[in-house]
C-alpha positions as CSV (number, residue, x, y, z in Angstrom):
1,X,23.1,-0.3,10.8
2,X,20.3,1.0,8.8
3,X,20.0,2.5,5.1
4,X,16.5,4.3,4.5
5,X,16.4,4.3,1.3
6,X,15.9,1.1,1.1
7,X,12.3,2.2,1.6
8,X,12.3,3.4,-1.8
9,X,11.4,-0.8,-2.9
10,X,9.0,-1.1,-0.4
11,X,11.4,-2.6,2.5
12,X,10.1,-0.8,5.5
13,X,12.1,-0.6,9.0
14,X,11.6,-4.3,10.0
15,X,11.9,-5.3,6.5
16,X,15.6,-3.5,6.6
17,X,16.3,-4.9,10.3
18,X,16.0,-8.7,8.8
19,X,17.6,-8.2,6.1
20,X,20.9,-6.4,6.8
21,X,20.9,-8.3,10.2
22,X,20.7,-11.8,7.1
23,X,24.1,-9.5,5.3
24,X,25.9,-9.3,8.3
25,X,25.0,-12.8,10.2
26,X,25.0,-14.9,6.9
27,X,23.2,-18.4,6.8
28,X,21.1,-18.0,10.0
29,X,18.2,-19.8,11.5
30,X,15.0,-18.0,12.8
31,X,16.0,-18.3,16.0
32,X,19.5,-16.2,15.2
33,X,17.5,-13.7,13.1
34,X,15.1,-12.9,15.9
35,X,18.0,-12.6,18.5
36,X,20.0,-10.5,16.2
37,X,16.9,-7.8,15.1
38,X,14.9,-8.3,18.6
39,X,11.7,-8.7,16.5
40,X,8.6,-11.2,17.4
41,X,9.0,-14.5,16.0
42,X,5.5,-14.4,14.0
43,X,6.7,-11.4,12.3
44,X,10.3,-12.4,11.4
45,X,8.2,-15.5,9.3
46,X,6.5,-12.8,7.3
47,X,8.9,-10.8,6.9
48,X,11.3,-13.3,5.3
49,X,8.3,-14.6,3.2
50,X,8.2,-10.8,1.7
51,X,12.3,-11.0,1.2
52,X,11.9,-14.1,-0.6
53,X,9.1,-13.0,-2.8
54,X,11.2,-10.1,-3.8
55,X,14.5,-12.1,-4.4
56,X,16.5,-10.9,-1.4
57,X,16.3,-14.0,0.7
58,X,17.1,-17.1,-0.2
59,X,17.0,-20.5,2.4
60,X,18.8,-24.2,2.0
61,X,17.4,-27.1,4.5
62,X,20.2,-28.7,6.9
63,X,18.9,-32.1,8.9
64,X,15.4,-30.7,8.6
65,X,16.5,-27.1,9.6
66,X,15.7,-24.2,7.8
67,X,18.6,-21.8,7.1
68,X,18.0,-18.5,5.4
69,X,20.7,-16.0,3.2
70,X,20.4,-13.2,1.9
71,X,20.6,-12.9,-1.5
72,X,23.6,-10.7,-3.4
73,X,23.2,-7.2,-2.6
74,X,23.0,-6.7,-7.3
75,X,19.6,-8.3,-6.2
76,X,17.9,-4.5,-5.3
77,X,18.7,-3.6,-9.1
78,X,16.4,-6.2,-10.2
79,X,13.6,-4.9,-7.5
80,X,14.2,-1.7,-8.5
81,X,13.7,-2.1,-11.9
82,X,10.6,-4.2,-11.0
83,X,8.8,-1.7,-9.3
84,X,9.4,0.7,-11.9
85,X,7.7,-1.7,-14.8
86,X,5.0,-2.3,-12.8
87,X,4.3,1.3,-11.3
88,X,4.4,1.9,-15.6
89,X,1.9,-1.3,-16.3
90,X,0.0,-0.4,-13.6
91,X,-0.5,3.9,-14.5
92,X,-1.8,1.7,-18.2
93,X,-4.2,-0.3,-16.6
94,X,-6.0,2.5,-14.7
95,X,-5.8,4.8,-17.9
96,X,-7.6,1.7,-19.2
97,X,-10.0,1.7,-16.2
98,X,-11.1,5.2,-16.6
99,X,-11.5,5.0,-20.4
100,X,-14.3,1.9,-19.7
101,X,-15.8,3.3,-16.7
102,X,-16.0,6.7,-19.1
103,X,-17.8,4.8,-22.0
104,X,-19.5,2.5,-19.8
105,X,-21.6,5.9,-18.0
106,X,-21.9,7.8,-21.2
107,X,-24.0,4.9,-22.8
108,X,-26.0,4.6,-19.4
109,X,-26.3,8.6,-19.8
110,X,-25.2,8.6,-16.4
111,X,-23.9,12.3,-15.3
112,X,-20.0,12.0,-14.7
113,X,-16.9,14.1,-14.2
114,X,-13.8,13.4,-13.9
115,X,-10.7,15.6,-13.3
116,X,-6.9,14.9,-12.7
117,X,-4.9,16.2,-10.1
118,X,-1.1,16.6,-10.3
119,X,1.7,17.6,-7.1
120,X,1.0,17.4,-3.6
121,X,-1.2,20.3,-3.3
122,X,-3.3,18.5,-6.3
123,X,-3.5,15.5,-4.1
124,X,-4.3,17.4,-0.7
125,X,-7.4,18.8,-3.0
126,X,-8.7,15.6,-3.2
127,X,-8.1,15.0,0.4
128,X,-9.7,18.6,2.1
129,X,-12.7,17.0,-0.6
130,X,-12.7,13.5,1.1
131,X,-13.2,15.8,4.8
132,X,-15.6,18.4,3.5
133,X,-18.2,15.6,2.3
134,X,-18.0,14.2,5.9
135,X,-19.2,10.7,4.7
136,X,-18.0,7.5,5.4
137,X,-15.2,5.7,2.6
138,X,-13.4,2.7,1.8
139,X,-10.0,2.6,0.7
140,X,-7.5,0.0,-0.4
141,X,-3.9,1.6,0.0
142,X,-0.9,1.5,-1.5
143,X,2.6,1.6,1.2
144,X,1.0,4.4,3.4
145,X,2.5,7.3,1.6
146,X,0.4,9.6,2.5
147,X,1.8,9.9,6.5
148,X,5.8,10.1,4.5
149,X,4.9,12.4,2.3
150,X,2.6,14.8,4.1
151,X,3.5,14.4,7.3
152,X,2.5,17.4,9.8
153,X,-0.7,17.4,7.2
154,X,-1.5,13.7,7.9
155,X,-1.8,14.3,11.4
156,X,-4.0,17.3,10.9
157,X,-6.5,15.7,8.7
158,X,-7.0,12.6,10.9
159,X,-7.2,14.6,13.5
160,X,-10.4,17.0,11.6
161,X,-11.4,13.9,10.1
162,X,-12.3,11.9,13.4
163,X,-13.8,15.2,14.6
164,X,-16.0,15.0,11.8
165,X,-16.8,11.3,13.1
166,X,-15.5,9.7,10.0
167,X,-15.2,6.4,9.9
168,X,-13.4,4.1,7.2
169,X,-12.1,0.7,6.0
170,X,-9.2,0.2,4.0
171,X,-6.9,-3.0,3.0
172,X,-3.3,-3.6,2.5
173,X,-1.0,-5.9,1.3
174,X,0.3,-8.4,3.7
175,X,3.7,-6.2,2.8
176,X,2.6,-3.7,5.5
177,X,1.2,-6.1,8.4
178,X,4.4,-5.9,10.4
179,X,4.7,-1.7,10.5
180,X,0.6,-0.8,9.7
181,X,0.4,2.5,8.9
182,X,-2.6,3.0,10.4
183,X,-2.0,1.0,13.6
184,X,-2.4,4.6,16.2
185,X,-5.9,5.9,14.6
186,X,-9.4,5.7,15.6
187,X,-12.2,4.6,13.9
188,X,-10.8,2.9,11.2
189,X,-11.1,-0.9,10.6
190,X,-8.1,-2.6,8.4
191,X,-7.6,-5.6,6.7
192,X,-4.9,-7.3,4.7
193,X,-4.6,-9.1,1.7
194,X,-2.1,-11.8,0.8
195,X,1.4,-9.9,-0.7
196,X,0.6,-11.4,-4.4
197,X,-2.1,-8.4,-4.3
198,X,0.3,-5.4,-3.8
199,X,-1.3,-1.5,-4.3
200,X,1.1,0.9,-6.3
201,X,-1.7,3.4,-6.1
202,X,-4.3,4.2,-3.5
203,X,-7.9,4.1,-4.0
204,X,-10.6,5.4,-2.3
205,X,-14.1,6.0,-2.8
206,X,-16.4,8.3,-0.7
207,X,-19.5,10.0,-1.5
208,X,-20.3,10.0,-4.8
209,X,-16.6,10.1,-6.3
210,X,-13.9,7.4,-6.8
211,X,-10.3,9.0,-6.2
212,X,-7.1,7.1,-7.8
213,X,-3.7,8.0,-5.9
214,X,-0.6,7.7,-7.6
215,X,2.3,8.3,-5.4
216,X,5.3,8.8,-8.3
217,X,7.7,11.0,-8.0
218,X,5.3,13.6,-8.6
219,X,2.0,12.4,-7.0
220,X,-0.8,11.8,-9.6
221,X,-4.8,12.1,-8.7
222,X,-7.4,10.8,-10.8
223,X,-10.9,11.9,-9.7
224,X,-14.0,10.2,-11.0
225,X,-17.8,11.5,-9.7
226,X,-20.2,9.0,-10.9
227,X,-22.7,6.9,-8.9
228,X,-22.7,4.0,-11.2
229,X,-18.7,4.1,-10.7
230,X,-19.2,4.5,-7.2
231,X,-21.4,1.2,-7.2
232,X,-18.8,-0.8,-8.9
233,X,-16.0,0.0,-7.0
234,X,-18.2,-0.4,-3.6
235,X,-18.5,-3.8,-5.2
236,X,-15.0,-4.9,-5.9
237,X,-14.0,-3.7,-2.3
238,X,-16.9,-5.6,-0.9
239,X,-15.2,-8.6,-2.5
240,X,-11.6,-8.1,-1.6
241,X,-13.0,-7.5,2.0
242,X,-14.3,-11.0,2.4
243,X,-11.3,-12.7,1.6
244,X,-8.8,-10.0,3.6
245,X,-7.8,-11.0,7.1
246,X,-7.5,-8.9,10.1
């Protein structure tokens, strides 16, 4: 049994596999969960660390044995609603973002631009962009939407994009380590960061531009070309990089 949509909250396929094999077994031990989904035991432990953080999974002790439940299936209501709040707090904060990184280059009389791009072909704008400046970029990524949601195109643009020998670096949340997006392509290096940090949006910055991904319902782009924007975003990744894991 499997229900896709369950993708919708961020439960990807091994996500799912625990926890409708925890709805169906009931209290189980690691041991039963791994025989039931066929999953390595290293990644059923991460896996039910995710559930738990999101309220799904729930675990009682039994002479000095972990057993783990799922939670009531009303649970995915409260995840739902959630994710929705903070895909909302989190479109404020980076309106908040741009307004500061605007008035910080105006008083530096730095030369900036910055545009916003709406729809899939808005987004695939800033992507043909990311390939035509053939440089180099950093990203930290939100759920690898971009392979669901363009599909056929994703393959395409890896595919031009590693013929342009372009490399990158890009960190996840912990989330994804069990199902990396990423896993099949070349010359990329990827990192994760614990699942406290979760990524609504994508970010990546190449060239001289900082591009903002928002993968709502209708995909959202927010485009920023400044070097001194560049510098501070090179910065923060440079940090986050240090303290992901491989």
């Amino acid at each position: 049994m499997d229900i896709p949509e369950l993708e919708k909250i961020g439960l990807l396929n091994n996500d799912r596999k625990v926890y409708l094999a925890l709805i169906e077994l009931g209290s189980s031990t690691v041991s039963d969960i791994v025989k039931k989904c066929g999953l390595h035991r290293s990644y059923v432990y991460d896996i039910l660390d995710k559930l738990i953080d999101f309220g799904l999974v729930g675990f009682t002790i039994k002479n000095n044995k972990k057993y783990f439940e799922a939670s009531p299936p009303e649970k995915l209501f409260e995840v739902i609603e959630f994710r929705e709040q903070q895909l909302k707090d989190d479109k404020e904060r980076i309106k908040e973002v741009i307004s500061d990184l605007k008035k910080k280059t105006e008083t530096n009389q730095l030369k900036q631009e910055s545009k916003i791009f709406s729809g899939k072909q808005g987004i695939k704008a800033i992507l043909e962009d990311i390939i035509s400046t053939k440089k180099d970029f950093v990203a930290f990524g939100a759920e690898g939407k971009f392979k669901e949601i363009y599909k056929w195109y994703f393959t395409n643009w890896q595919k031009r994009r590693i013929e342009h020998k372009i490399k990158y670096k890009i960190i996840y949340s912990a989330m994804l380590r069990a199902n990396r997006p990423t896993k099949e392509q070349k010359w990329v290096q990827i990192k994760f960061l614990h699942e406290k940090y979760d990524f609504p949006a994508t970010t990546i910055v190449y060239g001289d531009k900082v591009a903002i991904l928002l993968w709502d319902k209708t995909p959202t782009g927010f485009l920023l070309e400044s070097q001194e924007v560049v510098r501070s975003f090179l910065n923060y990744f440079e940090v986050m990089w240090e303290k992901a894991e491989s």
